[in-house]
VEXPA-146255 format. One record per residue (C-alpha): x, y, z. Coordinates in steps of 0.2 Angstrom, whole numbers, plus 5000, padded with zeros to 4 digits. Example, Ala and Ser with C-alpha at 12.3 -4.5 7.8 and 13.67 -1.06 7.14 Angstrom:
<pts>
506249785039506849955036
</pts>
This chain:
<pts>
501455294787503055254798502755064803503155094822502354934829503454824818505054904822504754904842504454714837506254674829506754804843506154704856506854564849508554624844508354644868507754464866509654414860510654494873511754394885511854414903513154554906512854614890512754804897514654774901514954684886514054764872513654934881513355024863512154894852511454894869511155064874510555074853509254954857508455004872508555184864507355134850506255014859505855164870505555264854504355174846503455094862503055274864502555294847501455154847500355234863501155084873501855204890502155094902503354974890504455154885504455204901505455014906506755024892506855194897507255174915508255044909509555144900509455264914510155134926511355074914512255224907513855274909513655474907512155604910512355634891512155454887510355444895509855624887509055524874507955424883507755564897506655664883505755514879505155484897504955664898503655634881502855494891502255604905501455734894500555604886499855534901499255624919501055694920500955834912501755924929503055794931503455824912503556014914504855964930505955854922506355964905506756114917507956004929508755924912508856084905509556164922511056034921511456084904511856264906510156314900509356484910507656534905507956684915506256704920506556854933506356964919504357044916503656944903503357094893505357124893505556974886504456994871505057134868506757074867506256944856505557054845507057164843507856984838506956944825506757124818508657144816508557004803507456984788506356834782507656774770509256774785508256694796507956544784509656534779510556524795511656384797511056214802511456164823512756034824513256044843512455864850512055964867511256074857510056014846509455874862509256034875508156114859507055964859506555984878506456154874505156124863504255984874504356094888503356244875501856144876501756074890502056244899500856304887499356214895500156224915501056374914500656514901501556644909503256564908502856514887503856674883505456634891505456464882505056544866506356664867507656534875507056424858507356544844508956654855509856474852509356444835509856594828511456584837512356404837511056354820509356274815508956114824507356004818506356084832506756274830505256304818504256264838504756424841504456544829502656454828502256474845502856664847501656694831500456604842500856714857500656874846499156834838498256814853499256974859497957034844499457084833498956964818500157054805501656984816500856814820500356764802502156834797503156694812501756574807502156564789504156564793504156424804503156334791504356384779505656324790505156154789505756144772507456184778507756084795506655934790505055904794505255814813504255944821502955954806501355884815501556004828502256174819500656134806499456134821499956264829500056364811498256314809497656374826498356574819497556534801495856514810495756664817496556754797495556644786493856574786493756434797492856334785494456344772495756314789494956134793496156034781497556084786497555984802497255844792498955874785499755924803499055754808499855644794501455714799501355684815501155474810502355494798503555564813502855444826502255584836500655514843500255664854500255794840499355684828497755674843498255844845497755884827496355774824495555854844495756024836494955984821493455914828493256084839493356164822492156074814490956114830491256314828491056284810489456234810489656064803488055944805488155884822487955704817489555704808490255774822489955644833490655524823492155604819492355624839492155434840493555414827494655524839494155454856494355284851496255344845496455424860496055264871497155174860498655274862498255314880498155484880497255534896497155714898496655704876495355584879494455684893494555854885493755754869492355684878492055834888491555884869490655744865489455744882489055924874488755874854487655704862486655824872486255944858485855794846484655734860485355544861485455474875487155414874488155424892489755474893491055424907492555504910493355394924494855514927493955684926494055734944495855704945496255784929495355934935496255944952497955944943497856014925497156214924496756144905495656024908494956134921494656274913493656134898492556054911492156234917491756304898490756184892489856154909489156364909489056344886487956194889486856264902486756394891486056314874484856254886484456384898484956324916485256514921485856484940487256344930487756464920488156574929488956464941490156394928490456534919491156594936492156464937492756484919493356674922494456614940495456494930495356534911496756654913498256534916497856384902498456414884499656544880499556534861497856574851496756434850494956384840494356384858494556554861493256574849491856494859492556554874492356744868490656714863489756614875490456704889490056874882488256824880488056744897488856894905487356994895486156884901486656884920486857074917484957074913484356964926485157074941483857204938484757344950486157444942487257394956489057334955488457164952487657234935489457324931490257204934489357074923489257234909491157244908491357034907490457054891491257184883492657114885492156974874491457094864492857204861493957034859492956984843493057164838494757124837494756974828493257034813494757134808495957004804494356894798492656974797492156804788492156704805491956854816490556974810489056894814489656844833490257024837488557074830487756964839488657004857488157194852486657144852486257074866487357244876486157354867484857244878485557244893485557424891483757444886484357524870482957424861482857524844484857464842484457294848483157264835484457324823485857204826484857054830484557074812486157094805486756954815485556834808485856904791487956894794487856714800486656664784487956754773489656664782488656494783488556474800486756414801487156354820487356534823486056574813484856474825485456544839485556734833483556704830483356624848484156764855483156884846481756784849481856794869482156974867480657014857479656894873480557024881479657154874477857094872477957084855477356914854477056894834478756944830479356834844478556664840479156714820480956684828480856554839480056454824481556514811482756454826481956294825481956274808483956324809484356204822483556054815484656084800486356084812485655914818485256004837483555864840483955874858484056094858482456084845481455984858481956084871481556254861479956184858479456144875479856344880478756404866477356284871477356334892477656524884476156534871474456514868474156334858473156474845474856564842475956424840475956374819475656184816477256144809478256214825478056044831479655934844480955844832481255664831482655604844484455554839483955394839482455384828483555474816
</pts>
């Protein structure tokens, strides 16, 4: 890995040297200096120090294009920090002055389809071939461009399309820059989740192939992004490395934010994946204590908005703080829209109906304007709020609008992961069964219900998700309650069990347990259906 923390050393003092005047004097070596002090103080997680050089050179310089440089840099700070907005502000006015329009009073679907009529006119093969950007104007508008991609991806999704298009219109036109493959990864992004996943995977696997060609300074985040599409192509299980690889880029680059980025997004993979719970925390550890070190805010309370949820599920009782939570949530719709999810999946796994409602709620008033591109937590988004949908569905009794209205939440979700079994039905199957089933109950369609429960278990066996596994038997198990039909009930609840102990869920086991306990008889419950040790015991 790239050694940034010596270089901003002999950076810093190279500074350390200069003379008074020196500005006047020895403007370049000093503008050079400064420059790369910035650069690698932001590499190195250290803010506030890049944000001084920075302002420095931005006093100091004698022309709006010398300062561009560090302009981008402070711009990278904000993003990394609580300034997510600010950053989002900053790229536009830069961009603004240099002659760049995203012309945004067009219909979003215009512009998509414009860019799509770009890109069709030129095969795989031109597109990699065209002729490298040289213009200094450029290839540093191209590099907010690309800043402003993903933070407007989490702020403002509706305007990711006009950036996209603004990003591959130049490329193709004045030449490749080091940031160009940005574009072509996010709009395989934007299609995929569009649920055209033959054009996704295709602009996924070019920008990729572009990194070969431009050089690999975008790397770390073109492979996360790519891996984000291949989730939703290849098993999820397969797709996990991949972010280890967009992470080691990301060092190699000194691109901090891409690196957390990467390793975040693996975790959440390695939660949808099934992967033992215990691992999972301490790989969550590994990524908040990264996270703190570089100081990236809004990173370090989406990951341990996770981790209060795995601690909970393990049963330790582990508290977690988030400090800057509340003011996240006021000013980030991401971080909102993360609070909200796994407020309504928690109270979920461990039935707080009246919260999980509430949150869910929450979660369809804001999920609509955080992420433009397709992300691993669409997956668990899909899912969890289809079956709470179901769920409130069943508990408003009348068949009132209120019902309708919850009916249609979930088949949205359903219909969603429809989509997606067929680009992979090794990830999807058992969840889009699971969410049929739970409609064929709500509609008191029981001999269906009984039928998919079934091949919900048996799909998530097959795919190795034993986590879903568990909860496919719970489900079926409440249903069953549901029904009166007791034996086969407590048969569930106890193969539940026996499938959340295996994912390391003590804390979901207990709390199983103590349903099946106030529900049944002593006489009905078997011996062995007994509360787990806590996450602590071991």
């Amino acid at each position: 890995m790239s050694d940034f923390g010596a270089a901003y050393s002999y950076f810093n003092h190279g500074i350390s040297f200069l003379q008074e005047g020196h500005w006047q004097e020895h403007y370049d070596l000093s503008l050079s200096l400064f420059e790369l002090a910035a650069k690698c103080a932001l590499a190195i997680g250290d803010l506030a120090s890049s944000m001084l050089h920075s302002e420095q050179v931005m006093k100091e310089a004698r022309s709006f294009e010398d300062a561009l440089n560090v302009m981008y840099i402070s711009t990278c700070a904000l993003a990394y920090s609580s300034g997510l907005p600010d950053s989002v502000q900053n790229s536009i006015g830069v961009l603004t002055k240099l002659g760049i329009d995203l012309q945004e009073s067009r219909s979003t679907e215009a512009c998509v389809q414009e860019t799509i009529t770009l890109l069709t006119s030129r095969t795989d093969e031109e597109i990699l071939n065209t002729r490298q950007m040289t213009e200094p104007t450029m290839i540093i508008a191209l590099m907010f461009l690309a800043k402003l991609e993903s933070g407007m991806n989490q702020t403002k999704p509706r305007s990711v399309p006009f950036v996209t298009q603004k990003i591959i219109e130049l490329s193709l036109a004045k030449g490749m820059s080091p940031m160009s493959p940005i574009g072509f990864v996010y709009f395989g992004a934007f299609m995929s989740k569009r649920g055209d996943f033959t054009s996704g995977y295709r602009y996924v696997k070019l920008a990729l192939s572009l990194l070969d060609k431009v050089g690999r300074e975008s790397a770390g985040e073109v492979i996360c992004i790519a891996t984000q599409v291949k989730i939703f192509v290849e098993p999820i299980q397969a797709a996990l490395e991949h972010h280890s690889d967009g992470y080691a880029a990301s060092m190699v680059a000194g691109d901090v934010f891409n690196a957390l980025l990467n390793t975040a997004l693996e975790k959440i993979c390695m939660l949808v994946a099934g992967v033992k719970l215990q691992t999972v925390r301490e790989e969550y550890k590994k990524s908040e204590m990264l996270a703190k070190e570089n100081k990236a805010l809004i990173l370090l309370v989406q990951i341990k908005q996770v981790q209060r949820d795995v601690f909970r599920l393990i049963g330790s009782d582990e508290e977690v703080t988030i400090p800057v939570e509340e003011k996240l949530i006021a000013s980030n719709n991401s971080v909102l829209k993360t609070f909200c999810f796994r407020k309504a999946y928690i109270s979920f796994m461990f039935r707080s109906y009246d919260d999980a409602k509430e949150y869910v709620s929450k979660f369809f008033d804001c999920h609509e304007n955080a992420w433009a591109s397709l992300m691993v937590t669409h997956i668990y988004n899909a899912l969890y709020t289809g079956l709470i949908s179901f769920w409130v569905a069943r508990k408003s009794r009348a068949r009132d609008a209120q019902y309708q209205y919850w009916i249609a939440r979930g088949n949205e979700s359903k219909l969603t992961l429809k989509r997606w079994v067929q680009s992979s039905p090794w990830t999807f199957e058992n969840k889009w069964y699971l969410l049929e089933a739970e409609e064929s109950f709500s509609h008191s369609d029981y001999v269906a219900a009984k039928l998919l429960y079934k091949q919900a278990i048996s799909s998530a066996k097959f795919h190795k998700f034993v986590h879903e596994e568990a909860l496919a038997y719970e489900l079926a198990a409440y249903f069953h309650l549901e029904l009166g039909e007791m034996e086969q009930s407590i048969e569930y609840f106890l193969a539940a069990h026996e499938r959340y102990h295996e994912w390391g869920a003590f804390g979901k086991c207990n709390s199983l347990f103590e349903f099946v306990k106030s529900s049944f008889s002593p006489a009905s419950i078997e011996s062995d259906f007994s509360p787990s040790v806590s996450a602590t015991d071991g």
